[in-house]
Each structure stands twice: as structure tokens, then as C-alpha cells.
DOPA-208770 format. One record per residue (C-alpha): residue number from 0; residue in one letter; z, x, y. Coordinates in pm, whole numbers, plus 32768, in hexadecimal, padded with zeros to 4 digits. Example, Ala and Ser with C-alpha at 12.3 -4.5 7.8 and 13.67 -1.06 7.14 Angstrom:
// residues 2
<rec><k>0</k><r>A</r><zz>830C</zz><xx>84CE</xx><yy>7E3E</yy></rec>
<rec><k>1</k><r>S</r><zz>82CA</zz><xx>8557</xx><yy>7F96</yy></rec>
***
This chain:
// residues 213
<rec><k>0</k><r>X</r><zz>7C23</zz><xx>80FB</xx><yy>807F</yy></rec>
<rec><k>1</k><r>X</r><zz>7C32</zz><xx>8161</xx><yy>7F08</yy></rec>
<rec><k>2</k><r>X</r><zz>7ABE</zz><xx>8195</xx><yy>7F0B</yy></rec>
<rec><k>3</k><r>X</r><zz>7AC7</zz><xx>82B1</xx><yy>7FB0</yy></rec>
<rec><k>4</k><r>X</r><zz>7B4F</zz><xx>8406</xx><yy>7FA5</yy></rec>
<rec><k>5</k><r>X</r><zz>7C78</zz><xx>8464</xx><yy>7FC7</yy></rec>
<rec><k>6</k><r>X</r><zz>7CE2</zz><xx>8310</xx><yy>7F8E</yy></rec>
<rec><k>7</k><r>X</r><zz>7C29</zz><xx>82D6</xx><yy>7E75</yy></rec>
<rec><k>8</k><r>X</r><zz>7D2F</zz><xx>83C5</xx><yy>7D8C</yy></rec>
<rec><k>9</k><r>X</r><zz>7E6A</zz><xx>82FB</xx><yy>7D60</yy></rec>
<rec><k>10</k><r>X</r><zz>7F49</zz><xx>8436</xx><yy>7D64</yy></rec>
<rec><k>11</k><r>X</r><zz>7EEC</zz><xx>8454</xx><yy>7ECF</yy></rec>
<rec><k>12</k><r>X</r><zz>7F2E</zz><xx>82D3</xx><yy>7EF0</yy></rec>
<rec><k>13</k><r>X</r><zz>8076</zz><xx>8307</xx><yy>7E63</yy></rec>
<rec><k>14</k><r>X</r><zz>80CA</zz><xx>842B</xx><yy>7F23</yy></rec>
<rec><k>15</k><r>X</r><zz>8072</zz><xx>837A</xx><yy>8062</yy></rec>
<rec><k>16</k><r>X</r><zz>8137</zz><xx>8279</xx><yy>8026</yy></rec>
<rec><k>17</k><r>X</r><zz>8277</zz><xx>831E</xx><yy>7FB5</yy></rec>
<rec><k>18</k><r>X</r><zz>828C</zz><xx>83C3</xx><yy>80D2</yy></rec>
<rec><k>19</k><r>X</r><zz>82E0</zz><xx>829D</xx><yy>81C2</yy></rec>
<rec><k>20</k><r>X</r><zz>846D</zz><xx>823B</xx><yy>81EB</yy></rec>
<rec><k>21</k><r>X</r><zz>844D</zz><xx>80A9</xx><yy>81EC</yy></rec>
<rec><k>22</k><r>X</r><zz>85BF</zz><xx>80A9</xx><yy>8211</yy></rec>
<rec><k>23</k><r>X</r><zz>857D</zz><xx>8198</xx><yy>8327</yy></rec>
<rec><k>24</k><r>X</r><zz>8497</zz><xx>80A5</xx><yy>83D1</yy></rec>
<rec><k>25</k><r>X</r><zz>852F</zz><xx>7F66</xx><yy>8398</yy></rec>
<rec><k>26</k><r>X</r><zz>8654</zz><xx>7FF3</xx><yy>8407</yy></rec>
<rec><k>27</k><r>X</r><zz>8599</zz><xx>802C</xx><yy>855C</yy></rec>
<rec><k>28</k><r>X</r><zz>84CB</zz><xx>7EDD</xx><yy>854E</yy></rec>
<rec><k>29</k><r>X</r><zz>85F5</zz><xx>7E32</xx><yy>8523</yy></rec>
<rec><k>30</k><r>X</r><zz>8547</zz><xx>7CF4</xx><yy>84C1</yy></rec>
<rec><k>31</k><r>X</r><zz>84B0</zz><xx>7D64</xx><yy>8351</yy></rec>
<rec><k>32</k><r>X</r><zz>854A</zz><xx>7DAA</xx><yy>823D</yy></rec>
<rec><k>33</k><r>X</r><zz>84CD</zz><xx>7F0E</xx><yy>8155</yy></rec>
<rec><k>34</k><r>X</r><zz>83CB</zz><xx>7E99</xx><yy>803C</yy></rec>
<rec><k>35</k><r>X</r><zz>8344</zz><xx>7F6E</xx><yy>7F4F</yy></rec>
<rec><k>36</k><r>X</r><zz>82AC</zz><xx>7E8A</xx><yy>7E5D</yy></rec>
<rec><k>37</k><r>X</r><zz>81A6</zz><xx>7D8E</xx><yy>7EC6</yy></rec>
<rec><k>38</k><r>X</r><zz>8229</zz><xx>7C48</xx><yy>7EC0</yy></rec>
<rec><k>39</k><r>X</r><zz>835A</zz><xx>7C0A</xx><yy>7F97</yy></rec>
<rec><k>40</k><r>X</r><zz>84B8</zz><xx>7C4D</xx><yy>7EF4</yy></rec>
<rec><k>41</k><r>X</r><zz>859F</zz><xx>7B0D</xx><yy>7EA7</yy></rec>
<rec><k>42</k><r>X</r><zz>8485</zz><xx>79FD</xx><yy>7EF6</yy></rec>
<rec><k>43</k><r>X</r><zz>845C</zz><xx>7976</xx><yy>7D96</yy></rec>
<rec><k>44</k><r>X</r><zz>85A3</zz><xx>794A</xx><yy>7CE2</yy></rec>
<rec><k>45</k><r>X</r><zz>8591</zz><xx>79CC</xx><yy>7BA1</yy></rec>
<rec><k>46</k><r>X</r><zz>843E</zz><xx>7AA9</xx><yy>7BCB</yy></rec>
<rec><k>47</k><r>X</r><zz>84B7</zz><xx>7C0F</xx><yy>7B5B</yy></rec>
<rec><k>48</k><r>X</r><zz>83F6</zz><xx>7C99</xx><yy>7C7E</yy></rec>
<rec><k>49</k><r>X</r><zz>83B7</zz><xx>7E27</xx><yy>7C1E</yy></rec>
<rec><k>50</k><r>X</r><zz>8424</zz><xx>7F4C</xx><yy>7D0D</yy></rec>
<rec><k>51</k><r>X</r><zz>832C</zz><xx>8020</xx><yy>7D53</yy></rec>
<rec><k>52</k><r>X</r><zz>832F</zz><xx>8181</xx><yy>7E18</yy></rec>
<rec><k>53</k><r>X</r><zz>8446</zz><xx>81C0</xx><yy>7EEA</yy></rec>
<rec><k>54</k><r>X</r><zz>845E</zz><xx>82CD</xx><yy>7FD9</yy></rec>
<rec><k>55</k><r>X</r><zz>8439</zz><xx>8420</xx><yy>7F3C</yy></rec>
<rec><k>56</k><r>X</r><zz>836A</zz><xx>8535</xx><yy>7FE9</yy></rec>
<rec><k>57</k><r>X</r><zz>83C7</zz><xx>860F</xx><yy>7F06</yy></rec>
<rec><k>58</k><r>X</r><zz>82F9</zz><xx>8578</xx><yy>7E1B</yy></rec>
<rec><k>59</k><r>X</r><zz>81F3</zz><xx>852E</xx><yy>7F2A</yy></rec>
<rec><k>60</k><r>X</r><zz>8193</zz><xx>86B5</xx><yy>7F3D</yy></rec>
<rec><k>61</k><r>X</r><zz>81AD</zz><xx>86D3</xx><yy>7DD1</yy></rec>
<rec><k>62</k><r>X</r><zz>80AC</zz><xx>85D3</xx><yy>7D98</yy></rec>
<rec><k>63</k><r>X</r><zz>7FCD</zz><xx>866D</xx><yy>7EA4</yy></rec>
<rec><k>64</k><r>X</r><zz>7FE3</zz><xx>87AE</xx><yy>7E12</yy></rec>
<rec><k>65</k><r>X</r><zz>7F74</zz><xx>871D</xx><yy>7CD1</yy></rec>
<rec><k>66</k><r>X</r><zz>7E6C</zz><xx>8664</xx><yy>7D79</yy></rec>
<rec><k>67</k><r>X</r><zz>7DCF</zz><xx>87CE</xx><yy>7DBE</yy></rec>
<rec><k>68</k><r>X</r><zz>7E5D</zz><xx>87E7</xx><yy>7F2A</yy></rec>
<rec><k>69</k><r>X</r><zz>7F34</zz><xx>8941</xx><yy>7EBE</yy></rec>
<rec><k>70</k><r>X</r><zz>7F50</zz><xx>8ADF</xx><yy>7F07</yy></rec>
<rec><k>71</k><r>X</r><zz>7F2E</zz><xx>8BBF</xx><yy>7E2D</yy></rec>
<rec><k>72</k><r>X</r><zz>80C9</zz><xx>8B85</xx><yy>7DC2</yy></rec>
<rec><k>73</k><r>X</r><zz>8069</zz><xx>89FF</xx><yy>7D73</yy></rec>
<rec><k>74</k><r>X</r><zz>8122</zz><xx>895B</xx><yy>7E6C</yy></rec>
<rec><k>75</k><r>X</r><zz>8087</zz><xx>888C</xx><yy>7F4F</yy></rec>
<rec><k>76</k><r>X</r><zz>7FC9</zz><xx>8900</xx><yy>8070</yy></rec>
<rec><k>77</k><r>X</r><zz>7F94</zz><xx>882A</xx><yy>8194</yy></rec>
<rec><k>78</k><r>X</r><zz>7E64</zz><xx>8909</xx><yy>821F</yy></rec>
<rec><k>79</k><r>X</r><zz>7DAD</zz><xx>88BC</xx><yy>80B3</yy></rec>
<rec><k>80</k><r>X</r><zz>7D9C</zz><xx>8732</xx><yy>8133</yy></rec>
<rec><k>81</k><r>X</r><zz>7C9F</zz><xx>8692</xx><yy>81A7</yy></rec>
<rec><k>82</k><r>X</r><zz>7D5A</zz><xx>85EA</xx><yy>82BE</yy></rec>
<rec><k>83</k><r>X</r><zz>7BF9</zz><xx>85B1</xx><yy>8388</yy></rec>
<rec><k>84</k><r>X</r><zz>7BC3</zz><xx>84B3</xx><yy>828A</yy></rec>
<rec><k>85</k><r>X</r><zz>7CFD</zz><xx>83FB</xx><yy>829C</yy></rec>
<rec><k>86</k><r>X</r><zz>7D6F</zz><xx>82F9</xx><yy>83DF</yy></rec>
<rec><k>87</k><r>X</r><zz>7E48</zz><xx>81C4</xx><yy>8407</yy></rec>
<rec><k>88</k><r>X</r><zz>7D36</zz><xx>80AC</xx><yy>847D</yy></rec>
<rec><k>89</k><r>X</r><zz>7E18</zz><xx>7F79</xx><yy>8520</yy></rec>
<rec><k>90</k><r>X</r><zz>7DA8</zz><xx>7E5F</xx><yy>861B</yy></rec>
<rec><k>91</k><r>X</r><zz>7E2A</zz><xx>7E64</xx><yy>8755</yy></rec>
<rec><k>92</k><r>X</r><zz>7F92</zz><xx>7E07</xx><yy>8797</yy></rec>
<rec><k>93</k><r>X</r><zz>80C4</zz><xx>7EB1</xx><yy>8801</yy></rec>
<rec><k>94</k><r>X</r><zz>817E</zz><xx>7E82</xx><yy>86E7</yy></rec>
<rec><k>95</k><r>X</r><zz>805A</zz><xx>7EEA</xx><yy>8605</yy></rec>
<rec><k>96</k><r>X</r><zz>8051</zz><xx>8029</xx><yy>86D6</yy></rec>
<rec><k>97</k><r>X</r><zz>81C1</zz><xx>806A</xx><yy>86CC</yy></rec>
<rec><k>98</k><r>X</r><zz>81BA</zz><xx>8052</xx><yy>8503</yy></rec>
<rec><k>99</k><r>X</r><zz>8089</zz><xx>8130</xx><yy>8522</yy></rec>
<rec><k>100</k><r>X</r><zz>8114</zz><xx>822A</xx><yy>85ED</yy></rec>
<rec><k>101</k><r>X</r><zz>824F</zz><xx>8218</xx><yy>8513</yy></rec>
<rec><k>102</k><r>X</r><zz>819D</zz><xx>8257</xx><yy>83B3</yy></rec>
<rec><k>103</k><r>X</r><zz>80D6</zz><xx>8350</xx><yy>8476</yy></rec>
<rec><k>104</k><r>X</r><zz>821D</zz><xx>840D</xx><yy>84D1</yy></rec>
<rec><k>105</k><r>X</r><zz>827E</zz><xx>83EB</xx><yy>8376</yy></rec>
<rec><k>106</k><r>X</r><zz>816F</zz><xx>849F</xx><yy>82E3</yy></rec>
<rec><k>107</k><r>X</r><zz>8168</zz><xx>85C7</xx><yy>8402</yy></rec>
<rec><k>108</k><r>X</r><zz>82CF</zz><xx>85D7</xx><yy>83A9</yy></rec>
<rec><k>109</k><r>X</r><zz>82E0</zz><xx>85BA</xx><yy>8211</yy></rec>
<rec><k>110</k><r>X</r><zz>8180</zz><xx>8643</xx><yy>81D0</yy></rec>
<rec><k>111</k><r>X</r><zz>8100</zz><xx>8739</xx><yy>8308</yy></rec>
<rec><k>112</k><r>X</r><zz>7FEA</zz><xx>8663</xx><yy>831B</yy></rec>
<rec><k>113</k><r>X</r><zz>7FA6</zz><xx>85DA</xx><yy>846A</yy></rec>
<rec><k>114</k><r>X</r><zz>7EA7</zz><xx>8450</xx><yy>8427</yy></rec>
<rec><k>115</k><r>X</r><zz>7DF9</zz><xx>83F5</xx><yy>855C</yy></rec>
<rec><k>116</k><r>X</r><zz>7E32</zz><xx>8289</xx><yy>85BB</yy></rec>
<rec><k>117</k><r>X</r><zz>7CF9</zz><xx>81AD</xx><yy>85DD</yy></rec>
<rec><k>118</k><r>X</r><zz>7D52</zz><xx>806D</xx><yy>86BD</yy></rec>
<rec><k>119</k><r>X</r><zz>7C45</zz><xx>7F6B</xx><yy>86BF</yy></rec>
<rec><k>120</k><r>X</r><zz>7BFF</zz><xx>7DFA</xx><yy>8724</yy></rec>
<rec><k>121</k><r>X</r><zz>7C50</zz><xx>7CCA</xx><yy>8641</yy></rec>
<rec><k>122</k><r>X</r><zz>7AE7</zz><xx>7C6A</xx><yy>85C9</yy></rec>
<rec><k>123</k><r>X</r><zz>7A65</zz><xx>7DB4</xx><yy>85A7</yy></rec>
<rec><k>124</k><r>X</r><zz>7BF0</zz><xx>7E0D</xx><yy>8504</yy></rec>
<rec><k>125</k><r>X</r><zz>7B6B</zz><xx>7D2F</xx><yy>83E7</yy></rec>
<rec><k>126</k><r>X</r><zz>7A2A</zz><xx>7D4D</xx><yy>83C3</yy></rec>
<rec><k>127</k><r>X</r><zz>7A88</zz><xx>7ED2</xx><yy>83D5</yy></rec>
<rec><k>128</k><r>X</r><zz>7B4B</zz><xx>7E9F</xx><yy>82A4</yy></rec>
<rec><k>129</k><r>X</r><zz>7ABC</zz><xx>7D78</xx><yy>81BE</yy></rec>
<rec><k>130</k><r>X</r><zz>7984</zz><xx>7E60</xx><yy>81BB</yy></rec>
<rec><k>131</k><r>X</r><zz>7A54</zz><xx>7F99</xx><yy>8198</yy></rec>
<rec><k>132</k><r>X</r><zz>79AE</zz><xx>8054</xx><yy>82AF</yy></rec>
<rec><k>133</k><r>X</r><zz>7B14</zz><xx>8105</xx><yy>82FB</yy></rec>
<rec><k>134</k><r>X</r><zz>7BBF</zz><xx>8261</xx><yy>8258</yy></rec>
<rec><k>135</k><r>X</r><zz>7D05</zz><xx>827A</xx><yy>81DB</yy></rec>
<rec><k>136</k><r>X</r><zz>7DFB</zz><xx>8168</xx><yy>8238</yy></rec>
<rec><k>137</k><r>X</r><zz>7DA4</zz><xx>7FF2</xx><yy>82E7</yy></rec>
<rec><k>138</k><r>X</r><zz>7EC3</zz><xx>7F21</xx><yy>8345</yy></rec>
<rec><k>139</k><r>X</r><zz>7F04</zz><xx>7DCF</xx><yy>8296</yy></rec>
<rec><k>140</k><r>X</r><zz>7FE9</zz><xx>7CA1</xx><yy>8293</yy></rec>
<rec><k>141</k><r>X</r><zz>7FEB</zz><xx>7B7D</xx><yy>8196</yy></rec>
<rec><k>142</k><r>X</r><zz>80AF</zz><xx>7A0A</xx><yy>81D2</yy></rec>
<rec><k>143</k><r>X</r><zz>80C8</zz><xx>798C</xx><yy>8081</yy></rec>
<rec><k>144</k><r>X</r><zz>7FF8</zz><xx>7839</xx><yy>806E</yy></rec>
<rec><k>145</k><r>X</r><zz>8114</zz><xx>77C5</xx><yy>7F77</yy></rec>
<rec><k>146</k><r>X</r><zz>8273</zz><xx>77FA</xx><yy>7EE4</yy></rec>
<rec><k>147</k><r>X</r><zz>81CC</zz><xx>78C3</xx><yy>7DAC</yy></rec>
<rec><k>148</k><r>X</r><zz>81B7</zz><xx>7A33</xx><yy>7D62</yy></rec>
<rec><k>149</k><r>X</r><zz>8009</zz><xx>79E7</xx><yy>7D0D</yy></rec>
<rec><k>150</k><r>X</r><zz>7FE3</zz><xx>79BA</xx><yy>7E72</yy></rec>
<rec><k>151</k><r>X</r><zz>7FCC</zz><xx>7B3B</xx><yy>7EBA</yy></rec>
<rec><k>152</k><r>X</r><zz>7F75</zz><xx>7B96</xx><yy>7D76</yy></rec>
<rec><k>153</k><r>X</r><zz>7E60</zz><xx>7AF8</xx><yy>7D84</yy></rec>
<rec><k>154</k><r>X</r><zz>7DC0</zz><xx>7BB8</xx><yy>7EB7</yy></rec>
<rec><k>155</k><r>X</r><zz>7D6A</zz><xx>7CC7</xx><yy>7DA9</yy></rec>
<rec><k>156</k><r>X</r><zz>7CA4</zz><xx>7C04</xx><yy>7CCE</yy></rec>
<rec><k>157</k><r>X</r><zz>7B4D</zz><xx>7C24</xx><yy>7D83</yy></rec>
<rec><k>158</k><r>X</r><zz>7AB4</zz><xx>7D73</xx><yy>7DD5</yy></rec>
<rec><k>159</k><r>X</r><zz>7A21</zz><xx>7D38</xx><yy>7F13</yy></rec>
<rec><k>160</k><r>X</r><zz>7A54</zz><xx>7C4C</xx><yy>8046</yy></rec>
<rec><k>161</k><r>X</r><zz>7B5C</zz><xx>7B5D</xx><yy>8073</yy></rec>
<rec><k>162</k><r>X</r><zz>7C9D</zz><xx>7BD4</xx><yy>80B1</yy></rec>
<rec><k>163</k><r>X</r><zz>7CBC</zz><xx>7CF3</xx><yy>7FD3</yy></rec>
<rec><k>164</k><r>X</r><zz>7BFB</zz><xx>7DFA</xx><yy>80B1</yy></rec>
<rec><k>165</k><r>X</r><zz>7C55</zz><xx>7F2D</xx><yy>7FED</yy></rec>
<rec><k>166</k><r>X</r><zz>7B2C</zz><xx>7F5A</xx><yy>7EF3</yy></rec>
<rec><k>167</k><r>X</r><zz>7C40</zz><xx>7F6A</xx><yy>7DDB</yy></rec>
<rec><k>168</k><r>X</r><zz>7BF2</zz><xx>7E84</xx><yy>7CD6</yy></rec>
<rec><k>169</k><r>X</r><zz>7C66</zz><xx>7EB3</xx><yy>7B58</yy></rec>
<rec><k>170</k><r>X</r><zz>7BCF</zz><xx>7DC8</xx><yy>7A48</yy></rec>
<rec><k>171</k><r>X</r><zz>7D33</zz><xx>7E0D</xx><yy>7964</yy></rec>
<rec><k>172</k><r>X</r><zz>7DF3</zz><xx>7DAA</xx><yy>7A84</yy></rec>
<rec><k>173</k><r>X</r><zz>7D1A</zz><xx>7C4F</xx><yy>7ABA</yy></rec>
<rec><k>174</k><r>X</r><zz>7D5E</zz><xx>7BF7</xx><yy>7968</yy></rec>
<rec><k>175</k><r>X</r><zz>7EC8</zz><xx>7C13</xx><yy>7958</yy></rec>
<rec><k>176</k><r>X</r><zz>7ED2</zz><xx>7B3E</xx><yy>7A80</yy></rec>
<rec><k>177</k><r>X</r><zz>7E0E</zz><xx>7A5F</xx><yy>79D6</yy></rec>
<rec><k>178</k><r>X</r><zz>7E9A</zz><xx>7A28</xx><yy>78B1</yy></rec>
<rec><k>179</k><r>X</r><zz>8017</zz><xx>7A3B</xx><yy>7951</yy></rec>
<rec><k>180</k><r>X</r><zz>7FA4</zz><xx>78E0</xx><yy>7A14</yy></rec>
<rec><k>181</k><r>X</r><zz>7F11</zz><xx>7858</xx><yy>7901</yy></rec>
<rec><k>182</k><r>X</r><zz>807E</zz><xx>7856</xx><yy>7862</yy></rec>
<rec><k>183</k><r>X</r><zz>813F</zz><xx>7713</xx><yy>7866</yy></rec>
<rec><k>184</k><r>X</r><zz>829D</zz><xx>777E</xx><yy>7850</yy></rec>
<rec><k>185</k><r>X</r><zz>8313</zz><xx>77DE</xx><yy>79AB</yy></rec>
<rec><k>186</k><r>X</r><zz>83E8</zz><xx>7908</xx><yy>7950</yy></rec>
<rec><k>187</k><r>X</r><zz>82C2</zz><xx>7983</xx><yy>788C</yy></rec>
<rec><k>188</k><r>X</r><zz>81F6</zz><xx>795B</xx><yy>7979</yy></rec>
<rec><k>189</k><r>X</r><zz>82B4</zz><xx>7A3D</xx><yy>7A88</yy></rec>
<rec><k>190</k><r>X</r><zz>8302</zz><xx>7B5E</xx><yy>7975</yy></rec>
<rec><k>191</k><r>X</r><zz>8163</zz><xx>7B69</xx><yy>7957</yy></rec>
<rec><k>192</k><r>X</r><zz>8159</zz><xx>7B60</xx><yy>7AC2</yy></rec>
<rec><k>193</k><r>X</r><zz>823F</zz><xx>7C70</xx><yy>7B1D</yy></rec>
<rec><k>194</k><r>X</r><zz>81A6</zz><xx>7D53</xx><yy>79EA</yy></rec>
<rec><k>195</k><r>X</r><zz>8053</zz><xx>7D1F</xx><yy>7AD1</yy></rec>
<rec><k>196</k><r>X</r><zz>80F9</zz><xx>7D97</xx><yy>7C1E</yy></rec>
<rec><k>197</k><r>X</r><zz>81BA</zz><xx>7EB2</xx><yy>7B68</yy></rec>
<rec><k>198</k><r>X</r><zz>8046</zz><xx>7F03</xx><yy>7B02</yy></rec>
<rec><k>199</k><r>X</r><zz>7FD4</zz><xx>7EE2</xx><yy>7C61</yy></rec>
<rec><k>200</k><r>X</r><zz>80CA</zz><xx>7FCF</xx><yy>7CFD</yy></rec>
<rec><k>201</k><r>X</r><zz>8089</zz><xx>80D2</xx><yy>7C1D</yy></rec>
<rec><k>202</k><r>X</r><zz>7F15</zz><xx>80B2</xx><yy>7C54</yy></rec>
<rec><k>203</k><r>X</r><zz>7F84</zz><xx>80D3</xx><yy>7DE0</yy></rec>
<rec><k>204</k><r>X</r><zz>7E7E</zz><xx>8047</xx><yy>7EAB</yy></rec>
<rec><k>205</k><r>X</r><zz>7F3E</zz><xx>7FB9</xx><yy>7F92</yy></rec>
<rec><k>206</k><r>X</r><zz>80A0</zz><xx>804A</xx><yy>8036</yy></rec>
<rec><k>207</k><r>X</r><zz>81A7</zz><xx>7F4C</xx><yy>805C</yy></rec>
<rec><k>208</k><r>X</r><zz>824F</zz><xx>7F67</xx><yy>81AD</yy></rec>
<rec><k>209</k><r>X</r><zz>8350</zz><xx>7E3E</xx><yy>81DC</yy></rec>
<rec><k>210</k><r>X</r><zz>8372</zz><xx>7CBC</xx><yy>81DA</yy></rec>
<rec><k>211</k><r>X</r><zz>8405</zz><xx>7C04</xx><yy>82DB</yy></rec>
<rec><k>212</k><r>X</r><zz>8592</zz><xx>7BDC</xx><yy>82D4</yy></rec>
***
């Protein structure tokens, strides 16, 4: 939920989610595959798909610290966070509950910041989160519609309802994937695409956990 603090700072959106090991978890899922950019990897032959934060946190605490989360030294303090305001909302399965457990370990483990985990039914799951009405983190999933990159882009091109759920919405970004499917030539056309998800991960609303292998 971007609208809100802490999650409204993309440093702390950043941090959060460079502090997850994909490999880690698809490792354990077995059945997924890492992701760290939006749309899955090696779906659309020839899209140059960009790569967007791996597993670093290192960098995690660093961009905490500069988020204002820090001692008196500058380095990050966990105790500074407003961890009260964070949770992982997901609706009820067990294999939600098993990935939400898992990114919760990561962040106890990689940030000393222990998320409480939020487990709620289906209908209220989504109406909890197309009227952002949750803190911190929601779960998601997305079945492209089509064989075509704009089929998750596009869940980022309206600010509220839908499937975006978020609050994260970016004129600049709209535009680019606007005007990338307005081109005609096909490789064209996927360069502007992937220059609009490369502009999406680093905006961060979102954390990329894996695509089905």
C-alpha cells in the first residue's frame, strides 16, 4: 500500500524487497521459478525483459537507514521502524500461508524486523485491497490474459480499483506504456515496453516473488 507510510517512501519499498531470497524460496517451493522483474522471464521471445532487485540485504539496511530508520552511527536501526504499521495481508490458503510466513522469516532474518501476518477471507481479501484498507504488504497473483508483456503492465495504468490495488499510479509511467503500444514495429514496441517495467521496478510498488516453472 504505497499510500501509506512506511510504504509510501520507495527506499523502504526497495529495502523490503531486497531482502527476500527468491532463489531461496523457489528453491523450497519447488514449483516456481525466482522473478524479480514483473513480467515472467522467457515468455515473449525477443522482449529484453529488465532485471530488477536481486537479493541484497546489505543494501536493504542501507536504504532503511537512509529512509531515516538509523542510530546515532547511521546504520540502520530496526527499533527506529515502524513495524506496527507494516503486515503481510493474504487470503486464506495453505500455500498462501506457507510464502507469507517465508517472506516474513526473511525480513526477521535480513532486517530484525518481525511483520505480523494478516490472513483473511477471499471477498473481504479483495475488497481489503482494491480499496487499500491494508498496511504494508497484500499478496497478489496475475495469469496473463494473453501472450504479450501489456497484459501486466497494464494493471498500473489506473490508480484505483481493478486489479492494481496498490494506490501507485505514475502519469510518466502511463504514457510510456502508451505510446510503446502505439508503435507498429514489434521489436520497437517491446524495447518501449521493457523501458516501462525497468521504470516500474525502480518505482517498487510491487515485490516480485516468482512465476511458475
Amino acid at each position: 500500500n504505497t499510500t501509506k507510510p512506511p510504504m509510501n517512501d520507495v527506499r523502504v519499498r526497495r529495502a523490503f524487497n531486497l531482502a527476500i531470497n527468491k532463489r531461496a524460496m523457489a528453491d523450497w517451493k519447488r514449483i516456481v521459478k525466482p522473478l524479480t522483474a514483473f513480467t515472467p522471464e522467457g515468455m515473449f521471445p525477443g522482449y529484453p525483459q529488465p532485471k530488477g532487485d536481486g537479493f541484497d540485504p546489505e543494501r536493504a539496511r542501507q536504504l532503511l537507514a537512509e529512509a531515516g530508520y538509523r542510530d546515532a552511527s547511521g546504520k540502520f536501526d530496526p527499533s527506529k521502524f515502524p513495524v506496527s504499521e507494516v503486515e503481510i495481508t493474504y487470503n486464506t490458503t495453505e500455500s498462501n500461508r506457507q510464502i507469507a510466513e517465508f517472506v516474513q522469516a526473511q525480513w526477521k532474518q535480513n532486517l530484525g524486523l518481525t511483520v505480523s501476518l494478516n490472513n483473511v477471507e477471499w471477498k473481504s481479501f479483495l475488497d481489503m485491497r482494491s480499496n487499500l484498507e491494508y498496511k504494508g504488504a497484500a499478496r497478489a497473483g496475475w495469469i496473463g490474459d494473453y501472450m504479450d508483456p501489456y497484459t501486466f503492465l497494464s494493471l498500473f495504468l489506473t490508480k484505483s480499483g481493478g486489479d492494481n490495488g496498490t494506490g501507485w499510479f505514475d502519469p510518466a509511467y502511463v504514457k510510456m506504456v502508451h505510446d510503446a503500444n502505439a508503435e507498429q514495429d514489434a521489436q520497437r514496441r517491446y524495447e518501449l515496453l521493457a523501458k516501462a517495467e525497468a521504470y516500474l521496478l525502480d518505482a517498487s510498488p510491487l515485490i516480485p516473488l516468482g512465476t511458475q516453472a
